[in-house]
Backbone as numpy.savetxt, mean C-alpha at the origin, in Angstrom:
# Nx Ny Nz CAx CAy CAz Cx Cy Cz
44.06 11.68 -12.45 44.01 11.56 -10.99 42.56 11.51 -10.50
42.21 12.45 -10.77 40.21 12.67 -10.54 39.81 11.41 -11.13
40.02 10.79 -12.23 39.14 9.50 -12.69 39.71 7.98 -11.66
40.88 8.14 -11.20 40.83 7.06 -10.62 41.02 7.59 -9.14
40.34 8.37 -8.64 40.14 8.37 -7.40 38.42 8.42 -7.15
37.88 8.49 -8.55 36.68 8.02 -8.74 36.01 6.61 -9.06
37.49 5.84 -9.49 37.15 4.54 -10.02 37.51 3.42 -8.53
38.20 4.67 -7.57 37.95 3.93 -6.01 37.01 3.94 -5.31
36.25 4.60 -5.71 35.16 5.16 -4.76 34.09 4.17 -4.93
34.05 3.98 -6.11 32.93 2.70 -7.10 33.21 1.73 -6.68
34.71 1.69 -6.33 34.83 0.19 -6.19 34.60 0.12 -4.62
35.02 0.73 -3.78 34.34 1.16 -2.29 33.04 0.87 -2.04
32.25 1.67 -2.81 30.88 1.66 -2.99 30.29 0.27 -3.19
30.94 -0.40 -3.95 30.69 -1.46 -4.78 30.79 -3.10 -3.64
31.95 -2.74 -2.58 32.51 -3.56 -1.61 31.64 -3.45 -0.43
31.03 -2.24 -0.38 30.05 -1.79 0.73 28.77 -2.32 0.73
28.37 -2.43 -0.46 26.74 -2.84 -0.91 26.74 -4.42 -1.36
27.93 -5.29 -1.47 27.42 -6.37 -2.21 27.65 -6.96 -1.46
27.57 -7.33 0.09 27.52 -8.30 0.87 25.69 -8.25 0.81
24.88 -6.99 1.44 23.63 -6.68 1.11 23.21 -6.98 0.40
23.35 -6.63 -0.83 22.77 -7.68 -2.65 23.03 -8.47 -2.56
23.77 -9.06 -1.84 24.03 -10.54 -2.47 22.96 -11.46 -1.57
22.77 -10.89 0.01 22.38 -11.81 0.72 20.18 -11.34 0.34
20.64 -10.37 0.05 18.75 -9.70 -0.41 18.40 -10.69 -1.87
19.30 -10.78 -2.73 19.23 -11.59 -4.01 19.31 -12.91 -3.78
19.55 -13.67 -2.79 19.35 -15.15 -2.14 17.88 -15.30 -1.64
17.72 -14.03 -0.24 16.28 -14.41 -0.17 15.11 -13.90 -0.71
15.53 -13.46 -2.15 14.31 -12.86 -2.80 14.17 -14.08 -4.23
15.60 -13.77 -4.55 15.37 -14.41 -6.15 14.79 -16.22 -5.72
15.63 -16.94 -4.73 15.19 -18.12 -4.65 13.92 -18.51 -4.37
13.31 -17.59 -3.58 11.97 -18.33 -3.05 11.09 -17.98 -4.47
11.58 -16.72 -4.96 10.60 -16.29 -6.60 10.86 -17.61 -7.25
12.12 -18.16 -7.76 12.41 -19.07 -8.68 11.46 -20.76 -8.40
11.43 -20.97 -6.92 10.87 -22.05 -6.64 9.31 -21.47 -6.90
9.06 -20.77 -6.58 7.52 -20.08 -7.14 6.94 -20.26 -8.19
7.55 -20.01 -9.33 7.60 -20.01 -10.70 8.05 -21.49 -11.09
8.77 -22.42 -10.08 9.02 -23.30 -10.75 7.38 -24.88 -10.28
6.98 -23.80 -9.15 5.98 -24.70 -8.43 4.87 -24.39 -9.55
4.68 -23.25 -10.29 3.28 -22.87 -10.75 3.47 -23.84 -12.37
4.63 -24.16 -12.65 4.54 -24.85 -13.58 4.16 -26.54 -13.77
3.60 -27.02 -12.26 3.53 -28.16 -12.00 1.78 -28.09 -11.44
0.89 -29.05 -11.68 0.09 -29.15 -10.93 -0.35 -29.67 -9.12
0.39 -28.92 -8.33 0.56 -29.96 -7.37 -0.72 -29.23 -6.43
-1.36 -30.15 -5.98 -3.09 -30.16 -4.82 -2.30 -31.23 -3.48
-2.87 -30.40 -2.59 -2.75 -30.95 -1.26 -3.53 -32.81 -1.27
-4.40 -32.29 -2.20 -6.04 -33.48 -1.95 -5.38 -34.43 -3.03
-4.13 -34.17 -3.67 -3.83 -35.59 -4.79 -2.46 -35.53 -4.59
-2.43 -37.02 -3.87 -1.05 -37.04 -3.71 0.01 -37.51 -5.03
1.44 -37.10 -4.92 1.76 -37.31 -6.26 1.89 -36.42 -7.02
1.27 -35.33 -6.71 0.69 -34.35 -8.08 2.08 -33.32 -7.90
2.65 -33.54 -6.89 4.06 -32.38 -6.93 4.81 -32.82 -8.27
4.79 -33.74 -8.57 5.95 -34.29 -9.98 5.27 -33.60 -11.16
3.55 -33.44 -11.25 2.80 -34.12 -12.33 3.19 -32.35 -13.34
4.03 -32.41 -14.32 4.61 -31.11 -15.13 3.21 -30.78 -15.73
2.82 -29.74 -15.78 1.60 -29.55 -16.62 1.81 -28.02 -17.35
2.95 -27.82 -17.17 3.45 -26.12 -17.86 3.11 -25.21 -17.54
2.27 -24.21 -18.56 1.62 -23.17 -18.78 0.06 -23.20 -18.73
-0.35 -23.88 -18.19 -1.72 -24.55 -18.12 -2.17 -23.63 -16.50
-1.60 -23.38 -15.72 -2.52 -22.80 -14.80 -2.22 -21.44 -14.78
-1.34 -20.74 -15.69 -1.71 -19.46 -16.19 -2.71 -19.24 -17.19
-3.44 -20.35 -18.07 -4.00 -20.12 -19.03 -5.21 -20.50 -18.46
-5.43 -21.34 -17.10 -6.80 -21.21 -16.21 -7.00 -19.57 -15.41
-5.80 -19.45 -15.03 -6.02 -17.97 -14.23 -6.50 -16.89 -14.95
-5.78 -16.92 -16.76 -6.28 -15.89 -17.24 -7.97 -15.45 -17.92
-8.79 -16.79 -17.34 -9.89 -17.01 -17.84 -10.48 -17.13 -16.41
-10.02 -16.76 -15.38 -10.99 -17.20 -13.82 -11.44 -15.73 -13.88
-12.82 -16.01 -13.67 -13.71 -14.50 -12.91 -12.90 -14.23 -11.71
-12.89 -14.79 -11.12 -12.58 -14.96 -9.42 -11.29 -14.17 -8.96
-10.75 -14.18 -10.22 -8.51 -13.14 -10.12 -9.69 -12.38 -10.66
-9.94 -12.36 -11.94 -10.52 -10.46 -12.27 -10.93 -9.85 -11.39
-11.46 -10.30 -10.46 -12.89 -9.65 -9.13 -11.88 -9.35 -8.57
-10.85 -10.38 -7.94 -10.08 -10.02 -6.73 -9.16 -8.95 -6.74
-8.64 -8.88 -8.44 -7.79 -7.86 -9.03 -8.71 -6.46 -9.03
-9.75 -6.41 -9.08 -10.60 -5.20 -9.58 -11.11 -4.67 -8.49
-10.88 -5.47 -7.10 -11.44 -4.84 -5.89 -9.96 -4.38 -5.04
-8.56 -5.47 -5.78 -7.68 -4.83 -5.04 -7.19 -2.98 -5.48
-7.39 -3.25 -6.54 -7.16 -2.27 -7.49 -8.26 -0.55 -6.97
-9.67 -0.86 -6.89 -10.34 0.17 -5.95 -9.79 -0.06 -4.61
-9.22 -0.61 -4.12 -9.03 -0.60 -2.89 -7.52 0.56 -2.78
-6.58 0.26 -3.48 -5.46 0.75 -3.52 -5.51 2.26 -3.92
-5.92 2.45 -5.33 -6.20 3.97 -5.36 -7.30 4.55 -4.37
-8.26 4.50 -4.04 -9.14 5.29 -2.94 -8.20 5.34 -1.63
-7.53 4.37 -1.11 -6.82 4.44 0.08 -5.48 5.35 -0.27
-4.80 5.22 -1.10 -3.70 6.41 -1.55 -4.19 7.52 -1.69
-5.38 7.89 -2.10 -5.43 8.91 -3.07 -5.54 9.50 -1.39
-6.72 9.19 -0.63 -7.30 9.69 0.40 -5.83 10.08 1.52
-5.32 9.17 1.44 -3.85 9.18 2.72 -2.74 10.57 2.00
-2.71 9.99 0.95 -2.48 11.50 0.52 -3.03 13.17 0.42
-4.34 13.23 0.41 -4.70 14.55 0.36 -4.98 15.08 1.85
-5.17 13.19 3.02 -5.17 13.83 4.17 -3.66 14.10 4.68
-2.71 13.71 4.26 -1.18 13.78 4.90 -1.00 15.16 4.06
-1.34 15.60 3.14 -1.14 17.42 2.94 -1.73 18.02 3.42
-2.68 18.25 4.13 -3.51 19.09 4.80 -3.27 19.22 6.18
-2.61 17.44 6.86 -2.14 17.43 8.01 -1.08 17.72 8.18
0.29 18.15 6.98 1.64 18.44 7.28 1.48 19.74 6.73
0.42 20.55 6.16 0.30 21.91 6.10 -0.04 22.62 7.47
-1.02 21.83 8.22 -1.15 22.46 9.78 -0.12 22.61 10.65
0.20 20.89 10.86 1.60 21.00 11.33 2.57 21.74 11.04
3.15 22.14 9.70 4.07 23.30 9.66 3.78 24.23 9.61
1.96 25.34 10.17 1.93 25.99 10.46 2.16 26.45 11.94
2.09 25.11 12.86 2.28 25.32 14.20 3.52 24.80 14.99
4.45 25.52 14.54 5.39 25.10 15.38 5.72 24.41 16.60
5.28 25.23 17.62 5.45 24.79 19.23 4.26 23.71 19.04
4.04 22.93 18.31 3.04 21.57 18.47 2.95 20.26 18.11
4.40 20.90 16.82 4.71 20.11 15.78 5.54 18.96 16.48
6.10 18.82 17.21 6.42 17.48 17.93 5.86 16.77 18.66
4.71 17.14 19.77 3.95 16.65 20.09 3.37 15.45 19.25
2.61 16.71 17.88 1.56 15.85 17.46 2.69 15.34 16.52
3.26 14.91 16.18 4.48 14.02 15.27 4.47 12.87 15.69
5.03 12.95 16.93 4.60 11.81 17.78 3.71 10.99 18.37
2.14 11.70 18.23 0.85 11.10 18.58 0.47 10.42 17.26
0.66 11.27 15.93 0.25 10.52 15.11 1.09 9.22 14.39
1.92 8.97 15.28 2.82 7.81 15.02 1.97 6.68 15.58
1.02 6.44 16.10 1.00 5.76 16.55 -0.33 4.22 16.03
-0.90 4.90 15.01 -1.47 3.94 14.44 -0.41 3.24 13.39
0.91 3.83 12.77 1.16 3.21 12.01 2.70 1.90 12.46
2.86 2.00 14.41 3.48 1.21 15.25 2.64 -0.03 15.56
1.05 0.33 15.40 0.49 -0.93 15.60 -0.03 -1.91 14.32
0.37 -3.69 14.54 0.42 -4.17 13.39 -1.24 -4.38 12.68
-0.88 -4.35 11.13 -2.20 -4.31 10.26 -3.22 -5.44 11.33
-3.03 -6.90 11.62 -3.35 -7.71 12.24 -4.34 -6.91 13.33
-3.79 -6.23 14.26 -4.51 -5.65 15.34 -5.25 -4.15 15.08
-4.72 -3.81 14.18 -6.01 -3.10 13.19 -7.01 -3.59 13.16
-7.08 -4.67 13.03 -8.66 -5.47 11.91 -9.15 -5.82 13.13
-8.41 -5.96 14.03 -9.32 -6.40 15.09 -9.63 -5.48 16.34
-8.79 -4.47 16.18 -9.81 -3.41 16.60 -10.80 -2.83 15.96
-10.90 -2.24 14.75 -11.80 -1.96 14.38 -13.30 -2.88 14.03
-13.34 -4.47 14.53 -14.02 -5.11 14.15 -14.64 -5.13 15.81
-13.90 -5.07 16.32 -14.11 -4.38 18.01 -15.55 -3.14 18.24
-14.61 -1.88 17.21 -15.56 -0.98 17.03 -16.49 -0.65 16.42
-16.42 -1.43 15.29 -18.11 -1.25 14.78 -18.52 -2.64 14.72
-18.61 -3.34 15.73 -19.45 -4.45 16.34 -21.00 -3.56 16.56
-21.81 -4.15 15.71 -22.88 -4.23 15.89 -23.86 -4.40 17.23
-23.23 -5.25 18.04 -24.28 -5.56 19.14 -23.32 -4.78 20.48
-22.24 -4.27 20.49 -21.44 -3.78 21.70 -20.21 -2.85 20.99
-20.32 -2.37 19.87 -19.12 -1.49 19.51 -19.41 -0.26 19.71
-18.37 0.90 20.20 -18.12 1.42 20.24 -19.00 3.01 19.16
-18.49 2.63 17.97 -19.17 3.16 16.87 -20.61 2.93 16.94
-21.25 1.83 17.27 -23.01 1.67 17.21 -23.59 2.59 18.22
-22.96 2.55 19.56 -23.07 3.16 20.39 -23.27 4.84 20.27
-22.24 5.58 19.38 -22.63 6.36 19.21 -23.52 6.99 18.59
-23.66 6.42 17.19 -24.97 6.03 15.97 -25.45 6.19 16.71
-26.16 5.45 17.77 -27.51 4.90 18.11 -27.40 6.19 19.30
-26.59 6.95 20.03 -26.93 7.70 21.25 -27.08 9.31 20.47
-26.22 9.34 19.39 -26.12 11.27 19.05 -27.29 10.54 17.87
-27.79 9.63 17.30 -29.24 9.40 15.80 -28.35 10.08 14.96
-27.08 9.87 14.34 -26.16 10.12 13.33 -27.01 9.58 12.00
-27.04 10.09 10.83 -27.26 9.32 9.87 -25.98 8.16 9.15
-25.94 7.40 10.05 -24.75 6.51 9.42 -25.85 5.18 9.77
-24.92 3.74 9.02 -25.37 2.79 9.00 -24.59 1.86 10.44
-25.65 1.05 11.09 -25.21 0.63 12.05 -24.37 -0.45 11.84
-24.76 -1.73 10.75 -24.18 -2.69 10.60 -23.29 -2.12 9.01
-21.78 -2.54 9.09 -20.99 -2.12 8.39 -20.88 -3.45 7.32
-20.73 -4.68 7.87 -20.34 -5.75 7.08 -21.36 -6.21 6.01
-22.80 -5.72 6.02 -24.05 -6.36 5.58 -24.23 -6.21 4.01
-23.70 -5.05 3.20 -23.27 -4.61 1.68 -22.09 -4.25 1.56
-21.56 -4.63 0.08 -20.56 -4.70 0.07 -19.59 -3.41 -0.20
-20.47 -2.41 -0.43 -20.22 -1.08 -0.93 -19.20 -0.37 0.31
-20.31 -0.42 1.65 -20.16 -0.04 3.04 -18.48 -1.39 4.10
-18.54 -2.40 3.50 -17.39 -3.19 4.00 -16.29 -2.86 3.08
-16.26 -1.90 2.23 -15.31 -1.84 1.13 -14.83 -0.50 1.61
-15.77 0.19 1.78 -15.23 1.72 2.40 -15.04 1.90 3.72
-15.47 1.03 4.72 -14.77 0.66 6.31 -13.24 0.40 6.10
-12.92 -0.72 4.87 -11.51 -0.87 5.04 -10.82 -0.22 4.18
-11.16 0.71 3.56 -10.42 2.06 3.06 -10.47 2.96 4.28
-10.94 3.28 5.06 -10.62 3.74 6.43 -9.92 3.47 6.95
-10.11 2.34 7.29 -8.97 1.91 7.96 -7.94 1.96 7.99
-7.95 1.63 6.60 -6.09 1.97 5.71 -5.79 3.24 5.89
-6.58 4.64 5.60 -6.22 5.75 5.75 -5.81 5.98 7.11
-6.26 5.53 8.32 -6.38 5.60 9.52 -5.03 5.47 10.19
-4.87 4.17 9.72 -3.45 3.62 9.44 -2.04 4.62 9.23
-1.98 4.58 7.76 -1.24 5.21 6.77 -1.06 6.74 6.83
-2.21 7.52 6.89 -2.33 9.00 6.67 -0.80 9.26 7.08
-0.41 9.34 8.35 0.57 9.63 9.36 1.27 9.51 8.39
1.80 8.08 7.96 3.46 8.30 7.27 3.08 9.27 6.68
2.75 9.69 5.40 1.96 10.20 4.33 2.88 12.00 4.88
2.08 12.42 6.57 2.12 13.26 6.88 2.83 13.81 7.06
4.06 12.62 7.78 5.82 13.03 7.97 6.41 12.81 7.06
6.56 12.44 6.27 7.43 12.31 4.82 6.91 13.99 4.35
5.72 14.28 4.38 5.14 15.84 3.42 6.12 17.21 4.27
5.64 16.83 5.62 6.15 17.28 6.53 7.53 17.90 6.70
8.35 16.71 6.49 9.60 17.07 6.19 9.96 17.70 5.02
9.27 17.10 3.34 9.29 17.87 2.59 9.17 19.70 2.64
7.84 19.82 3.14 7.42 21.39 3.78 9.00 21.87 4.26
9.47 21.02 5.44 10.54 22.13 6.34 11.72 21.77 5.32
11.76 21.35 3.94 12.98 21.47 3.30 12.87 22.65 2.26
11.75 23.57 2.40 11.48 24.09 1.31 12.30 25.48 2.09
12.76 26.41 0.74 13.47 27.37 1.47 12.57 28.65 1.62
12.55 29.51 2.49 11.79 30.53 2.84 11.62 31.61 1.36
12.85 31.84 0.74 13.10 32.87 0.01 12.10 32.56 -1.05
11.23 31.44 -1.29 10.34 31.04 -2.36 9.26 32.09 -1.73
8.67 32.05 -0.45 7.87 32.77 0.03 7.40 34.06 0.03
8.95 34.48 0.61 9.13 35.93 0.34 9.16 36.52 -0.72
9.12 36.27 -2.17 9.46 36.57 -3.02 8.22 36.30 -3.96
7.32 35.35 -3.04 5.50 35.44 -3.98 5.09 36.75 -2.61
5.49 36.84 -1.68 4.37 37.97 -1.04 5.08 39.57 -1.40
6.57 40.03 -2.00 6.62 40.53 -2.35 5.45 40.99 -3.93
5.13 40.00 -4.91 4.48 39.84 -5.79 3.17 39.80 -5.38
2.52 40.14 -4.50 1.51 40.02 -4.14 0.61 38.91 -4.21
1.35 37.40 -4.35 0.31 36.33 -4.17 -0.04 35.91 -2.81
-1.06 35.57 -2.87 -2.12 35.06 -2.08 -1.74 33.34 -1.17
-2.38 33.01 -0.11 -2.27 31.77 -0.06 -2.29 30.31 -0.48
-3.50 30.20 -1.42 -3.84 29.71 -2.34 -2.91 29.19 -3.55
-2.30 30.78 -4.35 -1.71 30.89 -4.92 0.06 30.41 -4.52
0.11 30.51 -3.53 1.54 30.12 -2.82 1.50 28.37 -3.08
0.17 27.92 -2.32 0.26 26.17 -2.27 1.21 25.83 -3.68
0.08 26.26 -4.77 -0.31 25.41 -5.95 0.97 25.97 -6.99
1.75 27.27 -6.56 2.54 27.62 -7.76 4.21 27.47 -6.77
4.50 27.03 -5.53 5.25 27.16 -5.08 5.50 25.71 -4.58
4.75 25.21 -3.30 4.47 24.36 -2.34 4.41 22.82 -3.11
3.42 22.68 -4.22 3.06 21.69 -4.69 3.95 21.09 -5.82
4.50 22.14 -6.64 5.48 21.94 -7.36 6.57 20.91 -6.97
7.15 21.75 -5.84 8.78 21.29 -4.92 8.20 20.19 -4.04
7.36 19.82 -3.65 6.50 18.53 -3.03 6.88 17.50 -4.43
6.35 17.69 -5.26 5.96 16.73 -6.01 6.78 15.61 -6.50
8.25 15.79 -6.39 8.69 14.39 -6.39 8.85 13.75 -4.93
7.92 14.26 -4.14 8.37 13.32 -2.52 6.83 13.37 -2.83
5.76 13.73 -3.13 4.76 12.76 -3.42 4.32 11.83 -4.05
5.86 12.08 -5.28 5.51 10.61 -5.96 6.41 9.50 -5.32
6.94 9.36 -4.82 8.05 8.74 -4.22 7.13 7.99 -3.39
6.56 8.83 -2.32 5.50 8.45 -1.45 4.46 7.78 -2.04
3.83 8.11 -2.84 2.37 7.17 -3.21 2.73 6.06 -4.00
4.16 6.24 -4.31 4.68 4.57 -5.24 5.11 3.68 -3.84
5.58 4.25 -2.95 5.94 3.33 -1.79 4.46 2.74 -1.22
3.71 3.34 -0.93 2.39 2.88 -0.10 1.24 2.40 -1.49
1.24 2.45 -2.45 0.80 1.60 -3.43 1.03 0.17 -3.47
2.47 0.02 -3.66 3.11 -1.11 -3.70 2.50 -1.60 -2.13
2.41 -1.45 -1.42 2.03 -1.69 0.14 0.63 -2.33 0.16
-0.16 -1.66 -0.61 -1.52 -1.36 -0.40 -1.85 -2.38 -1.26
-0.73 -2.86 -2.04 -1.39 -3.66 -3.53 -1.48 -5.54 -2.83
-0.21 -5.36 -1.11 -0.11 -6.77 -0.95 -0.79 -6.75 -0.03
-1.82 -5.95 0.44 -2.68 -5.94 1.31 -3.32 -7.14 1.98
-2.96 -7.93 3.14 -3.95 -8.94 3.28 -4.86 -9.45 4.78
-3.45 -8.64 5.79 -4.28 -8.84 7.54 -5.26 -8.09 8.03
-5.34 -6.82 7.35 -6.95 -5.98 7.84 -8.29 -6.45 7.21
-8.43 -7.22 5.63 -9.28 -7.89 5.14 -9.62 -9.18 5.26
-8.54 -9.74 5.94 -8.60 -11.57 6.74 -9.65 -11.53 7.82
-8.81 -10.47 8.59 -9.28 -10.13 9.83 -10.59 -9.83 10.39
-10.82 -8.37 9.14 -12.19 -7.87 9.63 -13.32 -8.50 9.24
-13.24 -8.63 7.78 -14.23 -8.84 6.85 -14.19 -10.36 6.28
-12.94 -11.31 6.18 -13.04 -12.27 6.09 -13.23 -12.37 4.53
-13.39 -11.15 3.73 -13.22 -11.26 1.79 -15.00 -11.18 2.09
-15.55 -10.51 2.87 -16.99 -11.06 2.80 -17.56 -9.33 3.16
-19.05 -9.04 2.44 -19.90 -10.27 2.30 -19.78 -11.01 1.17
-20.05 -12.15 1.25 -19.55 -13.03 0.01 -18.10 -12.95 -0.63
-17.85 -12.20 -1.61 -16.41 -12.08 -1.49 -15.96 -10.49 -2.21
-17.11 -9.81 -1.40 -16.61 -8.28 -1.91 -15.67 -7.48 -1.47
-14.75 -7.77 -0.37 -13.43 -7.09 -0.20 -12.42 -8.26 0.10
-12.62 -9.55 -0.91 -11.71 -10.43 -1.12 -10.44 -9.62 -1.98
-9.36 -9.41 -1.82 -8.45 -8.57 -2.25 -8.02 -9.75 -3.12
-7.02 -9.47 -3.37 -5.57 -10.53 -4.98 -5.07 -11.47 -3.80
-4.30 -10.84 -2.71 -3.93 -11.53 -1.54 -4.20 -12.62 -0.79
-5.83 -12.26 -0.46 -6.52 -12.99 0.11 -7.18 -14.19 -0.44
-7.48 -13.64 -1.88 -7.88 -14.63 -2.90 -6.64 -15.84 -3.20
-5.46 -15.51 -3.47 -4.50 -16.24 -3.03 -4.16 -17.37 -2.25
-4.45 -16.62 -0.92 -4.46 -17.24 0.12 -5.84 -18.36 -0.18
-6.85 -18.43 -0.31 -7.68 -18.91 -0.55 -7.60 -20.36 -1.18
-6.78 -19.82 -2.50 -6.31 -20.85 -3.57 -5.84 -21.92 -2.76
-4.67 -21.50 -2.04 -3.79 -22.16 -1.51 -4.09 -22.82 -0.29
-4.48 -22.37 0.20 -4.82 -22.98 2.35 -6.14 -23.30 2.19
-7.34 -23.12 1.41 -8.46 -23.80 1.49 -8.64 -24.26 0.48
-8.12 -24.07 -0.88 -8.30 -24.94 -2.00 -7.54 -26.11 -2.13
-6.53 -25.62 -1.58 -4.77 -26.51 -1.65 -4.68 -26.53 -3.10
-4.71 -25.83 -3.27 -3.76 -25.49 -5.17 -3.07 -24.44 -4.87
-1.55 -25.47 -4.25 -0.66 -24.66 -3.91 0.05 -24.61 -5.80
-0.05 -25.24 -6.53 0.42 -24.75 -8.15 -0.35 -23.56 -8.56
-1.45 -23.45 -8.21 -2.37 -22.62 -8.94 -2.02 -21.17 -7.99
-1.79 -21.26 -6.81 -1.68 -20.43 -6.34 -0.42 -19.48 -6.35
0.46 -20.20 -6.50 2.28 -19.91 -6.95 1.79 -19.34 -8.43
1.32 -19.52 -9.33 0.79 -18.62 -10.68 0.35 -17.75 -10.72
-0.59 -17.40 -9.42 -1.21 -15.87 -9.19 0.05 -14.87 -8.41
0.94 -15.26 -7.28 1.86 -14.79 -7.02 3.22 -14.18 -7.99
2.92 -15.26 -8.87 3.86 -14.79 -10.04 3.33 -13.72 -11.00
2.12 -13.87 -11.26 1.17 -13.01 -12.19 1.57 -11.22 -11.55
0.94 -11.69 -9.98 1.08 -10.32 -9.03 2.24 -9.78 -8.89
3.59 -10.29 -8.84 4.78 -10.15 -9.05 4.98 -9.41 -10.57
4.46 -9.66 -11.59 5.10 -9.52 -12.97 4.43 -7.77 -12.90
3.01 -7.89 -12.86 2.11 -7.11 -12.32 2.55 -5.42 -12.12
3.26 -6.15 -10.34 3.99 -4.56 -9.64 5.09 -4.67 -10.62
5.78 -5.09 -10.86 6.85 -4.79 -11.42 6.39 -3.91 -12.60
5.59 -4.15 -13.87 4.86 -3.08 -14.95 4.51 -1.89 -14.25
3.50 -1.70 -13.22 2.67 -1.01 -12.49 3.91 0.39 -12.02
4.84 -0.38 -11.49 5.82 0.22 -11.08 7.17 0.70 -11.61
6.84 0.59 -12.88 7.81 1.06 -14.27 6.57 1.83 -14.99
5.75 1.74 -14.98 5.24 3.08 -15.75 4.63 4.05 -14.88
4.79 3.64 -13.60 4.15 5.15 -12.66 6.22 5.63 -13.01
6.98 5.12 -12.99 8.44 5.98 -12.28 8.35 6.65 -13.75
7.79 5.53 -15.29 8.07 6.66 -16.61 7.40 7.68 -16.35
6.20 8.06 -16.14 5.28 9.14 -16.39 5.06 9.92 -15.65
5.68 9.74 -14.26 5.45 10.28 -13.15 7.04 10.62 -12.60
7.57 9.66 -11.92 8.17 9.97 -11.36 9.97 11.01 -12.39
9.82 10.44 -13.45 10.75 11.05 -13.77 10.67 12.06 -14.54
9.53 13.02 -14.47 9.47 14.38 -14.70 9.92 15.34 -13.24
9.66 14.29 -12.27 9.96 15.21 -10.90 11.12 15.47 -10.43
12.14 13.99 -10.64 13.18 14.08 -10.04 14.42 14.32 -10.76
């Protein structure tokens, strides 16, 4: 009786979700398949004809020899961990305050919602707003409190690389904060009571109590905004333009590049696929090593 009132439930389950799969597996798998089927062809905007011209495996075996993907891969790659790592240690510190202050904790729940309602797009262009050099906001202050900061942000590439890791944190922190947040108010009191009976300390509470029972909603969390961070492309269009020269040219943007100013829309469908194969690894060995000790 129990097994087939379980083998209804599956099939319930099963009737419930596959209108969803089916219509998510149309607009995911097809546009991938024409992707993969475009990168196997040489086709250029600048030669007409060239959509037919089959050339195989030939513009994966140019990509895997271009400086230009290594760079773009190696700056998306610092770009992604510094912006996680940072959104994370600030979203614990900000959902540790917050669940120390109750009567505030909605307020500010709600204030800090609000960079991550406005789109990446108008990010880049506010902040390109604010540290405008000749009328921003940011120079203004530099130049009125003699801060030791640099006035022009875009001019090395060190300083345009760590503006838009700001940004991103700026962004992001928030989710980061309410996801921890909620974690915090799921934790049960009696863990508490039962280290201050033992005489531990605060410190000692975070790291042997707090951080533990966090830790599979922090991995959960930094695999969601990784994957995010990895397709990164309207705050670096925007602000920086992949410049100076092309030091916060991301995988994305470089992409984009291929494609809308090179017109190697083949060549460019090969890096999408590459980046595709990519998260997919990236994101099977963070869930082996990580995530499934937690959950």
């Amino acid at each position: 009786m129990k097994t087939r009132k379980l083998l209804d439930y599956r099939k319930l389950a099963f009737n419930f979700h596959f209108a969803a799969f089916f219509v998510l597996s149309i607009v995911t798998l097809i546009p991938l398949a024409y992707t993969f089927r475009l990168s196997l062809f040489d086709y250029q905007l600048s030669k007409p004809g060239s959509l037919n011209i089959f050339i195989g495996l030939k513009n994966y075996k140019v990509l895997f020899t271009d400086p230009g993907f290594y760079k773009s891969l190696g700056i998306t790659l610092i770009y992604v961990i510094s912006s996680v790592s940072l959104e994370m240690v600030v979203g614990i510190i900000l959902s540790l305050i917050l669940h120390q202050i109750p009567f505030l904790r909605r307020m500010f729940s709600s204030m800090i919602l609000v960079p991550m309602l406005i789109a990446p797009l108008v990010i880049g262009l506010i902040f390109s707003f604010f540290t405008n050099p000749q009328f921003g906001l940011y120079t203004h202050l530099v130049t009125k409190f003699k801060l030791p900061l640099p006035i022009v942000l875009l001019d090395k590439p060190v300083k345009a690389l760590v503006t838009l890791i700001i940004m991103d944190v700026w962004q992001w922190a928030p989710y980061m904060t309410l996801i921890f947040l909620a974690g915090l108010q799921s934790i049960e009191g009696e863990y508490f009571e039962a280290a201050d009976i033992d005489g531990c300390n605060g410190w000692q509470k975070f790291w042997k109590i707090t951080m533990p029972l966090l830790k599979p909603i922090i991995s959960v969390s930094v695999l969601l905004r990784a994957m995010e961070a990895l397709k990164e492309f309207d705050k670096p269009y925007i602000y920086s333009g992949g410049g100076p020269g092309n030091a916060t040219e991301v995988i994305d943007l470089y992409t984009y590049r291929q494609a809308f100013s090179s017109f190697k829309f083949s060549y460019a469908s090969a890096l999408c696929v590459v980046l595709f194969v990519l998260l997919l690894i990236l994101g099977r060995i963070y869930q082996k090593f990580m995530m499934n000790k937690d959950l």
